[in-house]
N, C-alpha and C positions, 0 to 999 in steps of 0.2 A: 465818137472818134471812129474814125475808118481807115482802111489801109487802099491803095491801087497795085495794079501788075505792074511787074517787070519785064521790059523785052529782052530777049534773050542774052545782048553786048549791056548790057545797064547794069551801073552799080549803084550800092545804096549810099544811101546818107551817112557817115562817118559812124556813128552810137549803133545803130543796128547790123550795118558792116563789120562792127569788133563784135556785138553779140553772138553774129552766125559764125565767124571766124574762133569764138572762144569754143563754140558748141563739141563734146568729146561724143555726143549720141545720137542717134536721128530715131526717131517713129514714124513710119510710115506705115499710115492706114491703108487697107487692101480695097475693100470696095469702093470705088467713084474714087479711088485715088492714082492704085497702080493698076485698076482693069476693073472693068462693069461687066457684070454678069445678072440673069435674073434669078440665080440659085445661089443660097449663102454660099460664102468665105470663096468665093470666085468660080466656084466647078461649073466647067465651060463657058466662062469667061472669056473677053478679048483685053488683051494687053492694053494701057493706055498711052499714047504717044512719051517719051523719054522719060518712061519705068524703069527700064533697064540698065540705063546707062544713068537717072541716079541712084541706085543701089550701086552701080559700079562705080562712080564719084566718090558716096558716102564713106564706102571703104579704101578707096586710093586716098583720099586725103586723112584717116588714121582717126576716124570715126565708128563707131560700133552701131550695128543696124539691126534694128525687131521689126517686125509686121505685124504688127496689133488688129485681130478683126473684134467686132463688137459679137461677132457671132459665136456660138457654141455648137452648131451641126459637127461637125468634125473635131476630129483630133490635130492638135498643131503639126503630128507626121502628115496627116493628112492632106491638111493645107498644103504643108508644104510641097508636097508630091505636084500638088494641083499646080502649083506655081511653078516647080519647076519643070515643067511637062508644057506650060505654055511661054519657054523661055526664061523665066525668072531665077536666077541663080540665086536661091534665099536656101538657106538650110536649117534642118528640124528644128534648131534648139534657136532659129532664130525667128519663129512662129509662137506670138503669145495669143491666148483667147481670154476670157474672162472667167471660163470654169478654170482657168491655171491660178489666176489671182485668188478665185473662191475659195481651192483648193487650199493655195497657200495659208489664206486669210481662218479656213479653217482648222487647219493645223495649230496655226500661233494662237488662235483663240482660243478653241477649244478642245486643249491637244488629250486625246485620249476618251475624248467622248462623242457619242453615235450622232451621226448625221444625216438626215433623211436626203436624198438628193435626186431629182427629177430629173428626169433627161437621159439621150442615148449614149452611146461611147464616146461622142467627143462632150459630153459633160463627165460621166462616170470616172475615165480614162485617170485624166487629171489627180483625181481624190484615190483612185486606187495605186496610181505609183508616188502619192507621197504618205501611204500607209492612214490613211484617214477614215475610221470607222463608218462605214455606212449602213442604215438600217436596210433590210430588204424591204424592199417596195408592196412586195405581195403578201411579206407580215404584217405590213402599216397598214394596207387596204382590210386585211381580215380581223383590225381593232388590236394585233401585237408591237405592235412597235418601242414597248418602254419609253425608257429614259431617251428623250431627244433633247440634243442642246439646237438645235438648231433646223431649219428646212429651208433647203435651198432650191432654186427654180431656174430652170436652162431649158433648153431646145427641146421640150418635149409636144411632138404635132399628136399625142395619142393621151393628151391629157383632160382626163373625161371626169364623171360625176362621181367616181370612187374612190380615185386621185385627189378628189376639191375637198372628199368628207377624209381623208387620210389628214394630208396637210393640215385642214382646218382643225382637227383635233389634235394634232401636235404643235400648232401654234397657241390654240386658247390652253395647252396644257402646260405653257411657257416658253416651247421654242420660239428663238426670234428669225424674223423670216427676210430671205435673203433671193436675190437675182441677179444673175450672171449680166443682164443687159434689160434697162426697160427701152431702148431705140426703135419707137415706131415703126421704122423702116428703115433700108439700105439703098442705097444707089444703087440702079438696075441699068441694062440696056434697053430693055423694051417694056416687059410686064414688070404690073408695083412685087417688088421683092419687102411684103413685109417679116415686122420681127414680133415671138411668138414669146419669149420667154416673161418680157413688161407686160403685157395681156394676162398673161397667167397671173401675174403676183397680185396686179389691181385686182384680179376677180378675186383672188383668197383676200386682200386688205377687206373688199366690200362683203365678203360671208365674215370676217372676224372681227373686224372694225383695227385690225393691228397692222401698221405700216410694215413697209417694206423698205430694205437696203440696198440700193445696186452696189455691186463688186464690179462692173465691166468699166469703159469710160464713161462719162469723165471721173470717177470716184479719187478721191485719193487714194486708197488700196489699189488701184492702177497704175495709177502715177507712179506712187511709190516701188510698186512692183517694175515697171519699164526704166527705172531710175537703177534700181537695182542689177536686171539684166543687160543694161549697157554699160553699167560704171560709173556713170555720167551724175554729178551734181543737177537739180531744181536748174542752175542757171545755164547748165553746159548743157542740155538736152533742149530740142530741136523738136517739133511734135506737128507733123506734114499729114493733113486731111480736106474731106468736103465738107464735115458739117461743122458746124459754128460750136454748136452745143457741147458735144462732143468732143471736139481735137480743140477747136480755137478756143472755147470755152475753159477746159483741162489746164491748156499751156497757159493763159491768161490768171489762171486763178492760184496758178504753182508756181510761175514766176520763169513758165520756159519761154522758147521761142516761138509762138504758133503760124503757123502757115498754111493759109485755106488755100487748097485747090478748087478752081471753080470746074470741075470735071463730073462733078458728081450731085450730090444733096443741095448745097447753099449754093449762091450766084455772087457777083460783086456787089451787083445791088442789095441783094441780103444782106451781106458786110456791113455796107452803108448804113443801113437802119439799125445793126447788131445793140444789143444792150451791151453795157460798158464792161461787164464781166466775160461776153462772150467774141467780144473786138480781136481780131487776130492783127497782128504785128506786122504779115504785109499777106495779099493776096495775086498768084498766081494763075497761069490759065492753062499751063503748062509745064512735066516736069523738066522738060528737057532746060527750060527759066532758070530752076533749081537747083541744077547741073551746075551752071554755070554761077551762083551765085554761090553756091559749096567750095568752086574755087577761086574766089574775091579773095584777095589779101584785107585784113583788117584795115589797115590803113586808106581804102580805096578813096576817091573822091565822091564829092556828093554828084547824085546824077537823078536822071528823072525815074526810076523807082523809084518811091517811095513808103515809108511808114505810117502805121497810123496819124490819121488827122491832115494827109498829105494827097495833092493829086498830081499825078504826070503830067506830060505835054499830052 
């Protein structure tokens, strides 16, 4: 099944018109969504055509809006700065990353026990304002590290052969091992903007032989978490990105609304071929699309947008 674009005056087919009309939440992914950049979570970035005006939609029609990146370089203040310094009117607390879910994730799991945790301050950051034990880095390297419940792996570009024998000894000594993001890559303007944190974990899986968990998208510790920060039920959340894997994949497999931008990672043709888990619900080329279908009444008529398994004129 496949989804096609909308032009910008088109409404949807009756059943997906009430779906986006129920939606009380929206995610909107940052890179190849609302602006490409070739430096994670957007820093110096360019805006992407009708960004701004749906974030400003999302919230006039009585919707609750996060900006989810897969990225862990910064801190969500951070981002957020970067966003709004290139026009984006997004505010702190409504910037998630995936060291915020880790963060969360390790609190509820293993509240009160030490956590090894790799990465700069927008990994750390997270784990330090919700009071979550972390071991020190340069005790774990020197063979102190104790009692670890856990090792977790973020944006660390300084992550070398000291670091591999750290981790690897807290994983074969029981921790179980965790990542913020294994996402290959991110939607860039020009040079490939790969991702660092999935690199790192395969290489401790292939020195340990012990798997790895992602906490960023599409995990359900994410979901769940974006679920949470908007209010928004599984069926009332709305989940707007490029890659299939990741956002249309997420939304599909949780039971939200997905909606590929083709601005960034995946294309429509990608769509087309998508495995049936990772089919987004309709695909877009533009937010300014999005805009306008945020304010469709439920009731609209059927028109040539279309839903999966559907084609336009």
């Amino acid at each position: 099944m496949t989804a096609t674009a909308a032009t910008s005056s088109a409404t949807l087919d009756r059943p997906l018109a009430e779906r986006i009309a129920a939606t009380r939440g929206v995610m909107f992914d940052i890179d190849g969504c609302l602006l490409l950049a070739d430096q994670p979570s957007g820093y110096g970035g360019t805006v992407l055509p009708g960004a701004r005006r749906a974030l400003e939609t999302a919230r006039s029609t009585g919707r609750d809006v996060v900006c989810f990146t897969n990225g862990s370089f910064q801190t969500p203040s951070a981002i957020a700065t970067t966003l709004r310094e290139l026009g984006l009117d997004v505010a702190n607390d409504q910037v998630m990353t995936p060291a915020v879910v880790a963060a969360e994730t390790m609190a509820s799991r293993y509240p009160g026990r030490q956590v090894l945790v790799f990465g700069g301050e927008g990994v750390t950051e997270p784990f330090a304002a919700r009071g979550v034990p972390m071991v020190d880095v340069d005790e774990a390297i020197a063979g102190r590290a104790g009692d670890v419940a856990a090792v977790v792996v973020g944006w660390d570009t300084e992550f070398g052969r000291s670091k591999i024998v750290a981790a690897a000894e807290a994983v074969l000594a029981g921790a179980e091992l965790y990542t913020t993001s294994a996402a290959p890559t991110f939607a860039s303007h020009e040079r490939l903007n790969v991702g660092v944190s999935g690199f790192i974990a395969a290489g401790l899986t292939h020195v340990t032989g012990r798997p790895y968990k992602v906490l960023g998208k599409p995990s359900t510790e994410a979901f769940q978490a974006i679920c949470r920060k908007t209010g928004a039920s599984a069926g009332q959340l709305l989940i707007v990105g490029d890659d299939l894997r990741m956002e249309a994949g997420m939304a599909r497999q949780n039971g939200a609304v997905g909606v590929l931008m083709t601005t960034g990672t995946n294309s429509r043709e990608d769509a087309r071929s998508a495995a049936a888990e990772n089919t987004p619900d309709l695909v877009l080329d533009s937010l300014e699309e999005l805009s306008e279908l945020l304010r469709e009444p439920a009731g609209a008529a059927e028109a040539t947008a279309a839903p999966s398994g559907t084609e336009g004129p």
